[in-house]
C-alpha positions in Angstrom: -75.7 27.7 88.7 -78.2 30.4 88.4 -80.6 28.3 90.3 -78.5 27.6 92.8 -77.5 31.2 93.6 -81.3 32.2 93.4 -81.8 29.2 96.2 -79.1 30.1 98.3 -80.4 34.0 98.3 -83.6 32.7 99.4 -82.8 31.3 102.4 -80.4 33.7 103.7 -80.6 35.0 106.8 -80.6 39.1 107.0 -79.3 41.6 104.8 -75.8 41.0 105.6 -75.7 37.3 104.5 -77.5 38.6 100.8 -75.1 41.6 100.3 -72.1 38.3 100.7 -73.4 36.1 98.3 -74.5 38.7 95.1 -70.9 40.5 95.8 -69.4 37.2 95.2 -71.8 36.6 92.2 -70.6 40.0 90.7 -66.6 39.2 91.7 -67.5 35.8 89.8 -68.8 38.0 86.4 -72.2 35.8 87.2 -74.7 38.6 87.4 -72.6 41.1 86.1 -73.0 39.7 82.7 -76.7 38.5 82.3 -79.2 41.3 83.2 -81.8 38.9 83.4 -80.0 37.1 86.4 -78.5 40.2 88.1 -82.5 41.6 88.0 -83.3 38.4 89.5 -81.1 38.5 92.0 -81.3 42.0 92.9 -85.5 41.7 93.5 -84.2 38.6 95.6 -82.2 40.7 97.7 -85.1 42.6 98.1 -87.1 40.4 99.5 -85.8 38.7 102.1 -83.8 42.0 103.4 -85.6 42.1 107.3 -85.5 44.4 109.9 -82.9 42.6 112.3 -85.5 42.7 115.1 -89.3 41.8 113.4 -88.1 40.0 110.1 -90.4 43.0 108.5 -89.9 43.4 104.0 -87.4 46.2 103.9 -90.0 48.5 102.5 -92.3 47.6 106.2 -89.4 48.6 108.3 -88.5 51.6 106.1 -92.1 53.2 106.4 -92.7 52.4 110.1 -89.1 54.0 110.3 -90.6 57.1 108.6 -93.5 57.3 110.6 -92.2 57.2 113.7 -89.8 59.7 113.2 -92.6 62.2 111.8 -95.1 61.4 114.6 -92.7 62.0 116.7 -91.7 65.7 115.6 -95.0 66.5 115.0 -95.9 65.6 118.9 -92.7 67.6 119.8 -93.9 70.5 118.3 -97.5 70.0 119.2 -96.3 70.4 122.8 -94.6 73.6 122.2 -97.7 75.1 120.7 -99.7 74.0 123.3 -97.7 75.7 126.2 -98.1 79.1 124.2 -102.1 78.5 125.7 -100.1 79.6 129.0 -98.8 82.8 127.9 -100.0 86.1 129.7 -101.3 88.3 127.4 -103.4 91.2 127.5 -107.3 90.4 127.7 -107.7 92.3 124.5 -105.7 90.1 122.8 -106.5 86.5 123.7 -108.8 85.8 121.1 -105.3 86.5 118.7 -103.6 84.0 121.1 -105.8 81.3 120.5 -106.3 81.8 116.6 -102.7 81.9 116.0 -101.6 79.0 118.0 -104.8 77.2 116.5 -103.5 78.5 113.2 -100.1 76.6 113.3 -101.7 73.6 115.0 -104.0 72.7 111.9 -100.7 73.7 109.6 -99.0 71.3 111.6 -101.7 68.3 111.3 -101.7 69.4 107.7 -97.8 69.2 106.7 -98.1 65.5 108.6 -100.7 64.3 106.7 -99.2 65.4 103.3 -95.7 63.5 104.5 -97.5 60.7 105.9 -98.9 60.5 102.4 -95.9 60.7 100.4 -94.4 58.2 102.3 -97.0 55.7 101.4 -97.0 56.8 98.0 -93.3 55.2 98.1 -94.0 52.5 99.8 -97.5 50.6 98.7 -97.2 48.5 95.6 -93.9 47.8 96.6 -92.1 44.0 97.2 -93.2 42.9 100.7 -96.6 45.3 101.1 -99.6 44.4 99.2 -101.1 47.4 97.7 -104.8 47.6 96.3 -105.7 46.9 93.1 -109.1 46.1 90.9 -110.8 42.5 91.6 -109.3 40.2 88.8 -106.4 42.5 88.0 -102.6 41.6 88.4 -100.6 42.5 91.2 -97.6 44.0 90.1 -95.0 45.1 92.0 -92.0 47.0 92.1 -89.0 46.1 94.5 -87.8 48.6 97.2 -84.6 50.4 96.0 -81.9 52.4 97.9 -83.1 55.5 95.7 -86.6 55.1 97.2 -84.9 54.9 100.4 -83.3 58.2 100.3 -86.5 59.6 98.7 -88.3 59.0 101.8 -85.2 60.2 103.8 -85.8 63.6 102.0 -89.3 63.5 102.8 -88.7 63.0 106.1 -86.2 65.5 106.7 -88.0 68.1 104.5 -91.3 67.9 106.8 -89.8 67.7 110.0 -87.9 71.2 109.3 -90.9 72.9 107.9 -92.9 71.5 110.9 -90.3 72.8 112.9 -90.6 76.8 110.9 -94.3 76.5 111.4 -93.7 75.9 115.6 -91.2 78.8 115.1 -93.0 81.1 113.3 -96.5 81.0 115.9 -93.8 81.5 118.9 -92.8 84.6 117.5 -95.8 85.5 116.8 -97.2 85.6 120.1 -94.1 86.9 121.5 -95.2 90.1 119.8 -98.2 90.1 121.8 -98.5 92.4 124.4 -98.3 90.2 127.8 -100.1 91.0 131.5 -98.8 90.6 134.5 -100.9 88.9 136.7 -101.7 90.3 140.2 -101.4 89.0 143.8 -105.1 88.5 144.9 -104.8 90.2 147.8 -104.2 93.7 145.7 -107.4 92.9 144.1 -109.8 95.5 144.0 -106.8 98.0 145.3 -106.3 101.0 142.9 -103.0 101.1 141.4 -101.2 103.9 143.6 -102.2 104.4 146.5 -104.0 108.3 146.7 -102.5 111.0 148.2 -103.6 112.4 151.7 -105.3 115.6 151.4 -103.5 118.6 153.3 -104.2 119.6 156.8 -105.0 123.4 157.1 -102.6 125.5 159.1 -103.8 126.3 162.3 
């Protein structure tokens, strides 16, 4: 019976048709009373949950999803540092300008990396991503669970906000900078007032 469950599970089609069949195995007391099966099953389920649209491993889909979304913030907030180039300051202070919105921009690059990282941390080694190893040595590897799911949710969630507070942070930064107005061409070279006319002597 065990056999045939661990068939059936294998040719499923999507998550939706696994999470049927091990809910009736647990209704039935099958996997709920032999860890060996309900481990079994439960690495099964693992492996042929797909991405509806790609058939990708679970874990694929779940770090492509991560990615994305990180990528994507970071470009966001890229954009914003890069329209504080615009910003009329004060000659004396453009060289402050640049260094602080260069400052946040390699922050920025830096807090990516580190999540882009700690995704993969998650994520190689796991069932459906091969993950390097030692010529000759096993490959062992561990199946993608919900609480690595929400790990990488937290990840996710935690970067993007302290991207965001970096972004912040250089705005109001140069919004303390003094600012210039920039003239109309046509009053270059003209002094700022215009001088008074000397007065005529009294006849």
């Amino acid at each position: 019976m065990f056999s045939n469950l661990l068939t059936i599970l294998s040719t499923a089609k999507g998550a939706a048709a696994a999470t049927v069949v091990v809910a009736a195995a647990v209704g039935a007391g099958v996997a709920a009373t032999n860890e060996d099966v309900r481990t079994a099953v439960n690495t099964t389920v693992q492996n042929i949950t797909r991405s509806a649209d790609s058939n990708q491993p679970a874990v694929v889909a779940s770090r492509n999803d991560a990615d994305k979304k990180l990528r994507d913030a970071f470009q966001d907030d890229q954009q914003k540092l890069a329209k504080l180039h615009s910003t009329h300051v004060d000659s004396t202070e453009r060289a402050k300008l640049d260094d602080t919105i260069n400052t946040a921009d390699a922050a920025l690059r830096a807090r990516l990396t580190l999540a882009l990282n700690d995704v993969a941390a998650l994520t190689l080694g796991r069932e459906g991503l091969e993950s390097p190893k030692p010529t000759g040595s096993p490959d062992i590897k561990v199946p993608f669970t919900a609480d690595m799911q929400t790990k990488i949710d937290d990840i996710v969630k935690t970067a993007i906000a302290d991207m965001d507070k970096l972004t912040k942070d250089a705005e109001d930064a140069v919004a303390l900078l003094p600012t210039a107005t920039p003239g109309k061409p046509a009053d270059a070279g003209k002094p700022a007032t215009a001088p008074t006319p000397p007065a005529h002597p009294t006849p």
